[in-house]
C-alpha positions as CSV (number, residue, x, y, z in Angstrom):
1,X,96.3,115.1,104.5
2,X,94.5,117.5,106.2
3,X,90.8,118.5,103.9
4,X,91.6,121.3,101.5
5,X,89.6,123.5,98.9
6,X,91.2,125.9,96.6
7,X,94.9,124.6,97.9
8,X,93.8,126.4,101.7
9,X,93.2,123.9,104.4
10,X,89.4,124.1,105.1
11,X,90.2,122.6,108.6
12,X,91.7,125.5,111.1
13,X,91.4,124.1,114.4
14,X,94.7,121.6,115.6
15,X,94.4,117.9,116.1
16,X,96.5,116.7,118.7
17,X,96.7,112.8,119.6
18,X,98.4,110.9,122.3
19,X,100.7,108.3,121.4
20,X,100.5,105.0,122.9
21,X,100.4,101.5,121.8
22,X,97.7,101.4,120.0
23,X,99.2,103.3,117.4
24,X,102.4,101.7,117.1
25,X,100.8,98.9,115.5
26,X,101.4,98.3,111.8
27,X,101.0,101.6,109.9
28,X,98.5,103.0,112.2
29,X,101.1,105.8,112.8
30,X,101.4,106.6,109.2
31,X,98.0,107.3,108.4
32,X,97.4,108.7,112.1
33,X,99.9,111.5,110.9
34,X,98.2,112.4,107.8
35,X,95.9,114.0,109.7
36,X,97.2,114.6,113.1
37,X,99.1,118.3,113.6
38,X,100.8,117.6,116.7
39,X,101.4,114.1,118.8
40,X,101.3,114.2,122.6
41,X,103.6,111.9,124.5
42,X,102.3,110.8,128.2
43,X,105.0,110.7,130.9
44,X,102.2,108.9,133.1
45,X,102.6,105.9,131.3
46,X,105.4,104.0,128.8
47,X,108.6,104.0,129.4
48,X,112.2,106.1,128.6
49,X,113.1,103.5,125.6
50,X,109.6,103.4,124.4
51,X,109.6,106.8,124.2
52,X,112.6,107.2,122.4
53,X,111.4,104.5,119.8
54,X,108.1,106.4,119.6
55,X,109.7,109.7,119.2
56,X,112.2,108.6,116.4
57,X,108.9,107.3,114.6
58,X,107.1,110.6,114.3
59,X,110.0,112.5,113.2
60,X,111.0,110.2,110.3
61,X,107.2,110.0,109.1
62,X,106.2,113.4,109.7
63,X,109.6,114.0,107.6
64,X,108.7,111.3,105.1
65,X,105.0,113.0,104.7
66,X,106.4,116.3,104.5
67,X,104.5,117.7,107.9
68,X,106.2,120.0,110.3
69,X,104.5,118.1,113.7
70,X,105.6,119.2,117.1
71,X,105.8,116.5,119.7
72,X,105.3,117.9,123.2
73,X,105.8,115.8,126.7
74,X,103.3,115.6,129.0
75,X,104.9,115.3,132.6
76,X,102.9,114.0,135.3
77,X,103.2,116.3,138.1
78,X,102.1,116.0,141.6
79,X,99.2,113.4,141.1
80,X,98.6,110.9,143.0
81,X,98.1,107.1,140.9
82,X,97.5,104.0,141.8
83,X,100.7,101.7,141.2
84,X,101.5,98.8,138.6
85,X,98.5,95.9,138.3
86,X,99.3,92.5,137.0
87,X,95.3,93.2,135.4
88,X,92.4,95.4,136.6
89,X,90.8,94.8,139.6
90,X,87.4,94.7,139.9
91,X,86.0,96.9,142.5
92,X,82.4,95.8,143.1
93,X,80.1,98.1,145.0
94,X,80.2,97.5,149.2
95,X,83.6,95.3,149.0
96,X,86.1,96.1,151.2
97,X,90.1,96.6,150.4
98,X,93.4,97.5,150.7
99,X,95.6,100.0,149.3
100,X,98.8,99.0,150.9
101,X,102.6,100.0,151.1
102,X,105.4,98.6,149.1
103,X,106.3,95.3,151.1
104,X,103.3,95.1,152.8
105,X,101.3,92.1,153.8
106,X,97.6,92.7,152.6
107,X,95.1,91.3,155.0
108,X,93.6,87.4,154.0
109,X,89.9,89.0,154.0
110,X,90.6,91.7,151.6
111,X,88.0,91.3,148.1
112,X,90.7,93.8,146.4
113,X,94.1,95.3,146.8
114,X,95.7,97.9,145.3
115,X,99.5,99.5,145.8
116,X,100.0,103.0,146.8
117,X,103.3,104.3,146.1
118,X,102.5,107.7,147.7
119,X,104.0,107.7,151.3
120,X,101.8,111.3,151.8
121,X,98.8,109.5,151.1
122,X,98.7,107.0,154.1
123,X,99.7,110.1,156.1
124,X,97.1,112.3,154.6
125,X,94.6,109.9,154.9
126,X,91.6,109.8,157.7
127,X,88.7,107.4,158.5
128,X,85.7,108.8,156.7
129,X,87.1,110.1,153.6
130,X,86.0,109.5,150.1
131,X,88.6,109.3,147.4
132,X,87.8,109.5,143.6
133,X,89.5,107.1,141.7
134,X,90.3,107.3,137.7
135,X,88.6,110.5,137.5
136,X,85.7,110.2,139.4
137,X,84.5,106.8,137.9
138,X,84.9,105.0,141.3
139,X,84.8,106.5,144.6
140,X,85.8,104.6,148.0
141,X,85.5,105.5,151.5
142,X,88.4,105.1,153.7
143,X,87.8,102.9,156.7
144,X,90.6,102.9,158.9
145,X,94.5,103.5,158.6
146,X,98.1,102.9,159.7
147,X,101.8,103.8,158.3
148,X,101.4,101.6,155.9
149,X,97.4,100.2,155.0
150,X,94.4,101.3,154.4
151,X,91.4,99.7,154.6
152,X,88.1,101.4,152.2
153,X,84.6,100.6,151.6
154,X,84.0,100.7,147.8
155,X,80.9,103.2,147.3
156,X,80.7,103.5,143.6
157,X,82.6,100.3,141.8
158,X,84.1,100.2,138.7
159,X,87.6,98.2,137.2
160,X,90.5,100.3,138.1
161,X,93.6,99.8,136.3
162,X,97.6,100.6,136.4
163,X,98.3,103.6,137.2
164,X,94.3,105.1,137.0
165,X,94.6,108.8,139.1
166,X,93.8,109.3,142.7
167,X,92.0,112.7,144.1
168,X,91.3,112.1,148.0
169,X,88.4,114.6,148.4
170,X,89.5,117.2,151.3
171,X,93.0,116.3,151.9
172,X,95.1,119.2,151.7
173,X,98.9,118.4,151.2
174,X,101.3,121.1,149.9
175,X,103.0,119.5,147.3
176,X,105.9,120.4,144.9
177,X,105.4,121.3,141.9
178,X,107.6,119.1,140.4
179,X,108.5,115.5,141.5
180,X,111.3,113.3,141.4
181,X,109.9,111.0,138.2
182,X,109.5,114.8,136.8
183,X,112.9,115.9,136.8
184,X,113.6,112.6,135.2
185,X,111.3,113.1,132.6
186,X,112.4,116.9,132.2
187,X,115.9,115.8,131.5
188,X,114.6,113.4,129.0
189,X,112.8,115.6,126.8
190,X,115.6,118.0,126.7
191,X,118.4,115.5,125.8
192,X,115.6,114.2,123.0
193,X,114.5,117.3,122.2
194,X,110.9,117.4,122.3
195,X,109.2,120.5,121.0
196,X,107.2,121.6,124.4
197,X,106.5,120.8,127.5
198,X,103.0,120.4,129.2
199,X,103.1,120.7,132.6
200,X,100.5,118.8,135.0
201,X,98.4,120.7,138.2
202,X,100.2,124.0,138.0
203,X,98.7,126.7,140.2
204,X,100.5,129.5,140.6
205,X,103.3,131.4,137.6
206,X,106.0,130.4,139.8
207,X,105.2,126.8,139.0
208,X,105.7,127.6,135.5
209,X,108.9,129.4,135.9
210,X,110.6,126.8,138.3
211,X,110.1,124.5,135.4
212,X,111.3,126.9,133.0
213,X,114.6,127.7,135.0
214,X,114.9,123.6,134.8
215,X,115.2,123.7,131.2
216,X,117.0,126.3,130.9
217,X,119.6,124.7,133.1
218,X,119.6,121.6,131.3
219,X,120.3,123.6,127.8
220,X,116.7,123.4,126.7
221,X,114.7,126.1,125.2
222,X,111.1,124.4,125.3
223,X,108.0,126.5,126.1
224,X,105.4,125.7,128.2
225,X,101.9,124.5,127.9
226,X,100.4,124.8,131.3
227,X,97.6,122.5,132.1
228,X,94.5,124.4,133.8
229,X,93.2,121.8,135.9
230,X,93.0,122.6,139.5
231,X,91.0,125.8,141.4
232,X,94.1,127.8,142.3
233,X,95.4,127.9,138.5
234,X,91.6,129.5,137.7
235,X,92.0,132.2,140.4
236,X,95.4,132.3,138.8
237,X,95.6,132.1,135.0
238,X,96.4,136.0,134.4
239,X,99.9,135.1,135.9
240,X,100.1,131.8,134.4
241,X,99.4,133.1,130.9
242,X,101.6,135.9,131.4
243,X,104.8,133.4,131.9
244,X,103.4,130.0,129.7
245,X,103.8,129.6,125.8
246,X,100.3,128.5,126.1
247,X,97.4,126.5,128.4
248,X,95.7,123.5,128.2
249,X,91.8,122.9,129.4
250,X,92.5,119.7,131.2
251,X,88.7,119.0,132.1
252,X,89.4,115.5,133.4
253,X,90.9,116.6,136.5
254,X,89.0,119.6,136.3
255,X,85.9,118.0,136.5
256,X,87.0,115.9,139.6
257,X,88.1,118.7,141.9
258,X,85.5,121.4,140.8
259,X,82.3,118.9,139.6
260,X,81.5,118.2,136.4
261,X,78.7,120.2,136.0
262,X,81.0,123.5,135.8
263,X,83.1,122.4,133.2
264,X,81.4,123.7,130.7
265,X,81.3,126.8,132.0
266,X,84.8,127.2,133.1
267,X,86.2,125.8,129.6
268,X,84.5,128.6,128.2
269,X,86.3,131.1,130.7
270,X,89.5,129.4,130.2
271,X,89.6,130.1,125.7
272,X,88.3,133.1,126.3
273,X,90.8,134.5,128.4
274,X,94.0,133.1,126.6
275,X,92.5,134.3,123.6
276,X,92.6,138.0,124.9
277,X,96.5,137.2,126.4
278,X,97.3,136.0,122.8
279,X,98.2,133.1,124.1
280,X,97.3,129.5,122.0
281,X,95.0,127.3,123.5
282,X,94.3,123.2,123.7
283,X,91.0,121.6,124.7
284,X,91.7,118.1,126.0
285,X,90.2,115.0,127.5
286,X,87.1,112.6,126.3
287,X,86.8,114.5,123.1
288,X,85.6,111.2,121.6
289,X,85.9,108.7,124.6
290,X,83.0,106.2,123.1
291,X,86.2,105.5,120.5
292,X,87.7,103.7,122.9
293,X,85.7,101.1,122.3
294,X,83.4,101.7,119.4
295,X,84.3,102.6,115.8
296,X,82.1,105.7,115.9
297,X,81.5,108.7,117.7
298,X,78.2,109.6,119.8
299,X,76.6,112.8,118.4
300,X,77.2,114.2,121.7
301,X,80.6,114.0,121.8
302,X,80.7,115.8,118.2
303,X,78.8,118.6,119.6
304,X,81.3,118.6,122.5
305,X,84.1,118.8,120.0
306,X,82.4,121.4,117.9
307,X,81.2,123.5,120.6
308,X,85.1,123.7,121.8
309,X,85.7,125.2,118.3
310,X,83.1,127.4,118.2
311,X,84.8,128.7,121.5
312,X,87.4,129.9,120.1
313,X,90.2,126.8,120.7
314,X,93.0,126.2,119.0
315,X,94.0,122.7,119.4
316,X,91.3,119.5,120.4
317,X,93.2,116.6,121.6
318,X,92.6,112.7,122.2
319,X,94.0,110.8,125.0
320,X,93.2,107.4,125.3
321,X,91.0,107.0,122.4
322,X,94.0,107.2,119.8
323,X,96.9,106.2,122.9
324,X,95.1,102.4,123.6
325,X,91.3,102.6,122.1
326,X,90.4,100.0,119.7
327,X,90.3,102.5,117.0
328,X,92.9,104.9,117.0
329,X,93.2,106.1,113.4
330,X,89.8,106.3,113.2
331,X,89.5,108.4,116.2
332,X,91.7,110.6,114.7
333,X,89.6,110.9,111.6
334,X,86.9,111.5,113.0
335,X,88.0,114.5,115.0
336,X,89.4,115.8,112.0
337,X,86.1,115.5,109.9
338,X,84.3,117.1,113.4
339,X,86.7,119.9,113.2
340,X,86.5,120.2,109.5
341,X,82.7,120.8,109.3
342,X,82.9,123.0,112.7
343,X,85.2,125.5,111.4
344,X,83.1,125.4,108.0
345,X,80.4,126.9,110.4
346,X,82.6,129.2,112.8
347,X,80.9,132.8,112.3
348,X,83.3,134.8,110.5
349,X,84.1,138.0,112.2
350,X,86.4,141.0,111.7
351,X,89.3,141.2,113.6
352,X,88.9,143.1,116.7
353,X,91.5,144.2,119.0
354,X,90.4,142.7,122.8
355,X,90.1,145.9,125.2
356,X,92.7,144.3,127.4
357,X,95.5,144.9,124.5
358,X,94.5,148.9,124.0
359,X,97.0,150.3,125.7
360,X,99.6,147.9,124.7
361,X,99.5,148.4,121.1
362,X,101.0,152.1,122.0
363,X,103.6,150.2,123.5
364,X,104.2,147.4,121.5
365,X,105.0,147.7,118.0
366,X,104.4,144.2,117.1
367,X,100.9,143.9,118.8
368,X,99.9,147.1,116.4
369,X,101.6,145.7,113.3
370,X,100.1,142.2,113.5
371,X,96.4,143.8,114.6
372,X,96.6,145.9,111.2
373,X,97.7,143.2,108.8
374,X,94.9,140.7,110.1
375,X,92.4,143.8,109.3
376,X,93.5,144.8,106.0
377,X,93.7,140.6,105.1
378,X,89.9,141.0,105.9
379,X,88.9,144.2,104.4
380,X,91.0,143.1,100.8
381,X,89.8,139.6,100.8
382,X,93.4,138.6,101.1
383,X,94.4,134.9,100.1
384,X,97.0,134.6,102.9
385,X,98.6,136.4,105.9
386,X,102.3,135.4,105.8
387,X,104.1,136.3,109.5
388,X,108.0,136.0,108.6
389,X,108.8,135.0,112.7
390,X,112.1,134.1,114.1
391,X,110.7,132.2,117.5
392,X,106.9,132.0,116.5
393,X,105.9,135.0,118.3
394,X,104.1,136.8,115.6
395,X,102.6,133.9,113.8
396,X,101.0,133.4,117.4
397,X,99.8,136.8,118.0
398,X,98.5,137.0,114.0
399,X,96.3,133.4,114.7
400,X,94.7,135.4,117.7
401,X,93.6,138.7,115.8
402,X,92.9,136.9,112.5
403,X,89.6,136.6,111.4
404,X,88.7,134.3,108.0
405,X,92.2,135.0,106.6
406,X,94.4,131.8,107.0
407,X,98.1,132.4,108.1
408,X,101.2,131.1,107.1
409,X,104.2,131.2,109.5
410,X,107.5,131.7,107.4
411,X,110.6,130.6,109.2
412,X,113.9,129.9,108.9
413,X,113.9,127.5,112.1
414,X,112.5,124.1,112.0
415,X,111.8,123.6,115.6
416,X,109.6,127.0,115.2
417,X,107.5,125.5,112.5
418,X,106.9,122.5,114.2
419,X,105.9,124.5,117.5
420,X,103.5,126.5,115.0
421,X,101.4,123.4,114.0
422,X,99.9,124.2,117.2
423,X,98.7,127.5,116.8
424,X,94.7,127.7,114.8
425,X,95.3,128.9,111.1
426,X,98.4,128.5,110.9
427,X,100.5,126.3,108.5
428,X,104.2,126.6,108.7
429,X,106.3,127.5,106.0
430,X,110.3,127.0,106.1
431,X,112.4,129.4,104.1
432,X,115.6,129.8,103.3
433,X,117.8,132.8,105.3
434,X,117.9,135.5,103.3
435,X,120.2,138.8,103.7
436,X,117.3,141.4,102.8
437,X,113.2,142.1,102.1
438,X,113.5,142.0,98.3
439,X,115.0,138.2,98.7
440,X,112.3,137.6,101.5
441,X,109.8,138.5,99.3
442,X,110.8,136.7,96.1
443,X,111.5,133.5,97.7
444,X,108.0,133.2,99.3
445,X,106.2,134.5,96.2
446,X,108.1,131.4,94.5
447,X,106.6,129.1,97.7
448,X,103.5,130.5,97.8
449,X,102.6,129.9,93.9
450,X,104.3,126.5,94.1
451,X,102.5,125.2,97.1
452,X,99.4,127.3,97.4
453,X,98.1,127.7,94.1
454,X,97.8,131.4,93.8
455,X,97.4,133.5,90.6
456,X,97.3,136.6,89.1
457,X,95.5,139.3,91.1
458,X,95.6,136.9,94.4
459,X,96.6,139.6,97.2
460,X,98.6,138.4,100.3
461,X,99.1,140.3,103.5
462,X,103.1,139.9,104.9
463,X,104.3,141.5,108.1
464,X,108.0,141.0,108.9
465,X,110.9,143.2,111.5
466,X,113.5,145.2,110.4
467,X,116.5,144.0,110.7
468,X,115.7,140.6,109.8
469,X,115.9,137.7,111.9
470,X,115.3,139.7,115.4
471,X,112.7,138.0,117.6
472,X,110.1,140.2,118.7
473,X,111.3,143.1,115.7
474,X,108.3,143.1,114.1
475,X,107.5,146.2,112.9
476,X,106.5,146.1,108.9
477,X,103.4,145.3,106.9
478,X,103.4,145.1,103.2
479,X,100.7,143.7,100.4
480,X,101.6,141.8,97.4
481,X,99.7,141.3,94.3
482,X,100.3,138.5,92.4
């Protein structure tokens, strides 16, 4: 279980890890999920069944290890991949190849071949361009096309394997935001009912809202994460934060279509601002990509991690490293001891109120309420801040404003508490319904001294709406002394 002191979880910031193969092996899973907050499944890769097996897995052991976890799906979006390999190829630098068609006759003389399932592609496609493949690791140069083949010129070699991401440098193709294999997946994770969605390349808020209307229509009522990872969705994220549950900094992409050397920069941009929209945050890709392979981190790549923290992110998340590394579990561990001591050193501040909220807080209620019980938690040296939330909405907007105080979101709705082991700070309590405050408030003092160790003169912060059970209602702070 997550590293705790004085029964409050030292470690703050979220650990999300992508399932995959590597952790379905033995009881890998298990101990994966004693540290784990949330589990990321990959619509890029696996199968429907597999998924289904994978996703039954998690919710009996987060269930058997008494964890609230949400499990979000990660659909691929408009990218362009290479297709299925019997193995990797080996690209070696100066070979010539062919990406070909499905059906197609490859050329005797090619040194490599590789199938294109993307019909745009060959269209796209012109005699002097460079494409990046598995993002940025290999770049070719295209040689010569028809309908169907195209020869390239491999300019910086590398193995590519199944299914390894495509980004033709200059090629403009207006693309849906959604593809078929999407709408697939969508209906998937509805009828399965996955927590969220995180939706790939979005650029504009209308992406995010076709999605939404998708759901909707299917019968879900999963948020969205939308992933920041191409230049329009930068000149864009205002709107997109405005209509998204919350983002994700996907710097692999990122790093392919804007350079690597801004990444950095923009990450930085990209917290920043969804911590001012109140909206939750996930820093993703290569957090500990050495794991892959080795059974340790590089120092760098615990700076990397910490730095992220230190930002101001909510979640850090691991792709292949705990998906098909050699060491998955202890990927996972590691990221959690990284996050652990980085939050141990995250400068405490008070709770400030961004300038871009100001004049909402004379509109909103809610904002106003949740701003003054982080504050007070502060000033009294408060043990906990408890956010009684309906659809997670306050418990999001108290994780934002609070400063050292750690939050607990108390719900009636298991789905809710699983979508709040996202959110930095926060650990989820389920409740019973209650009719009225008085029940409310006993019920949780029983919780809180059962499960968090508190004692006499222990002071706790709660903010709740009136009437009960109303999303968005809140409108109530109160302070209990134990």
């Amino acid at each position: 279980m997550p590293v705790q002191a004085m029964g409050v979880d030292v470690r703050k910031t979220k650990l999300v890890m992508t399932l995959g193969p590597a952790l379905m092996q033995g009881d890998r899973l298990r101990e994966s999920l004693r540290e784990a907050d949330a589990v990321r499944l990959n619509a890029s890769h696996g199968d429907p069944e597999s998924r289904v097996e994978a996703l039954q897995k998690v919710r009996a052991l987060a269930l058997e290890l008494g964890r609230s976890i949400p499990v979000f799906l990660d659909l691929q979006g408009p990218k362009w991949r290479v297709g299925l390999l019997e193995a990797p190829i080996d690209l070696v630098e100066g070979s010539e190849g062919y990406f070909f068609a499905a059906g197609v006759t490859v050329p005797a003389d090619a040194a490599w071949a590789a199938p294109l399932p993307h019909p745009e592609l060959f269209e796209g496609a012109e005699a002097g361009q460079h494409w990046l493949l598995d993002d940025g690791a290999i770049t070719v140069e295209i040689l010569a096309k028809r309908a169907d083949l195209l020869k390239a010129r491999v300019v910086i070699g590398g193995p590519l394997k199944a299914r390894k991401g495509i980004h033709p440098i200059g090629m403009d193709i207006n693309m849906d935001p959604l593809t078929e294999k999407d709408h697939v997946d969508i209906r998937w994770g509805v009828e399965h009912e996955v927590d969220l969605f995180a939706q790939s390349f979005v650029r504009r808020a209308s992406d995010v809202q076709q999605l939404q209307a998708i759901i909707q229509h299917l019968g879900g009522t999963q948020p969205i994460i939308a992933k920041i990872e191409h230049p329009a969705a930068l000149a864009n994220l205002g709107e997109i934060l405005e209509v998204s549950w919350g983002v994700m900094v996907a710097r692999g992409d990122l790093g392919v279509e804007l350079g690597v050397e801004r990444v950095p920069g923009l990450q930085k941009q990209i917290i920043k601002t969804a911590r001012r929209a109140l909206k939750p945050v996930i820093t993703a890709t290569q957090m500990l990509e050495s794991m892959i392979e080795h059974s340790q981190p590089t120092r760098a790549e615990a700076s990397d991690v910490a730095n992220a923290i230190w930002d101001g992110t909510d979640a850090v998340m691991l792709s292949a490293e705990s998906a098909t590394g050699a060491h998955p579990v202890e990927a996972v561990q590691w990221l959690a001891r990284i996050a652990a001591e980085a939050d141990a050193n995250v400068k405490q501040r008070t709770p400030t109120l961004p300038d871009e909220l100001a004049e909402k807080v004379l509109a909103r209620t809610d904002i106003s309420v949740a701003f003054a019980a982080c504050r007070t938690a502060d000033e009294i040296n408060a043990r906990w801040i408890v956010a009684f939330t309906e659809g997670g909405g306050t418990a999001r907007m108290v994780s934002r404003l609070a400063g050292r105080t750690p939050v607990l979101g108390a719900t009636v709705d298991e789905v809710t508490a699983r979508r709040m082991g996202l959110l930095r700070g926060v650990t989820s309590l389920l409740i019973p319904r209650v009719s009225n405050t008085d029940e409310m408030v006993t019920v949780v003092r029983e919780l809180l001294v059962a499960k968090h160790q508190l004692g006499s003169m222990d002071r706790v912060v709660m903010t709740m709406g009136l009437p009960l059970w109303k999303t968005g209602s809140t409108n109530t702070m109160k302070v209990m002394t134990f």
